[in-house]
C-alpha positions in Angstrom: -12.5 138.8 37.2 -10.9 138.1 40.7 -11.8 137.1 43.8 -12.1 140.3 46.5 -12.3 140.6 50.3 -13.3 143.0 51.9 -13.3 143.4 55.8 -13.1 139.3 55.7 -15.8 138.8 53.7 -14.8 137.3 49.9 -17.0 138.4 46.8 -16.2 136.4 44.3 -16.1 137.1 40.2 -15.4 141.2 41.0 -14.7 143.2 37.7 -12.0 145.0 39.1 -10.5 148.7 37.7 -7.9 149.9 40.5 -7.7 153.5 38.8 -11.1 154.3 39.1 -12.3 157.5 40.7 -15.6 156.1 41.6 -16.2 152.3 43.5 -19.6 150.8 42.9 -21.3 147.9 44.8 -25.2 147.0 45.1 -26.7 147.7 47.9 -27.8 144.6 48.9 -24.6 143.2 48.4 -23.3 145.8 50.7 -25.8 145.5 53.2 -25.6 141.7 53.4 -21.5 141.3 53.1 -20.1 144.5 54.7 -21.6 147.3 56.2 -22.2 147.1 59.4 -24.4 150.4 60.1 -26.3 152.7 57.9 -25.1 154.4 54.4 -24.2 157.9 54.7 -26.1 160.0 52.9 -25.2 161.5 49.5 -26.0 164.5 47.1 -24.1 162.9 44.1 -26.0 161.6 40.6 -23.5 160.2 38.5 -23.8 160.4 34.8 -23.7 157.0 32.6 -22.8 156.2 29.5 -26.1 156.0 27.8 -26.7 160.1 29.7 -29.2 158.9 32.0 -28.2 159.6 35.7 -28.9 157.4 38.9 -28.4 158.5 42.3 -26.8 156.4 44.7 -28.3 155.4 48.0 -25.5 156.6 50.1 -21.8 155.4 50.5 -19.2 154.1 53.0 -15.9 155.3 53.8 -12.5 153.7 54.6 -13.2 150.2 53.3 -10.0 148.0 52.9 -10.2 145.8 49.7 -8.1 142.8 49.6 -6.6 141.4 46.1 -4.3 138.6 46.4 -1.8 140.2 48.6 -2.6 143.7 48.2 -4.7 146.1 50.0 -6.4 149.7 48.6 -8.2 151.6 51.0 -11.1 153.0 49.0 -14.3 154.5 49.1 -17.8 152.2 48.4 -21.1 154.8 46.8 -24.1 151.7 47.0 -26.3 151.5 43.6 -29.8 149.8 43.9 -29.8 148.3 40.1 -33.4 148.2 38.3 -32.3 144.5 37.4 -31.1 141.6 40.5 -27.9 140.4 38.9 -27.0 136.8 39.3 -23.0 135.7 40.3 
């Protein structure tokens, strides 16, 4: 676990996989730490481990992650969990 910013904003304790093909945040940790307009909407349903699906509540583009000194442009799809996680 590391320490992330993004667009100047740190989120700390960030379980971190820099191959990933798909970037998942809350929403509400989206909506209160980054984005600064509305989620674009979304068609996607992505497929977990246990097969049941969720549908994320839209996603932002072009966000510039920070670790240490490196930066990854990436992608953000916002998830609203059934269960508020603490940390």
């Amino acid at each position: 676990m590391v320490d992330v910013r993004i667009d100047g904003t740190i989120i700390p304790h960030t379980l971190i996989d820099i191959w990933a093909a798909i970037n998942v945040m809350t929403k509400e940790s989206m909506l209160k730490r980054i984005l600064q307009g509305p989620l674009r909407e979304t068609t996607i349903v992505l497929k977990l481990a246990g097969r049941s699906t969720i549908a994320p509540e839209g996603y932002v583009e072009d966000v510039n992650v920070f670790i240490d000194s490196w930066e990854y442009p990436t992608d953000l799809l916002a998830l609203q969990p059934k269960t508020k996680f603490n940390g």
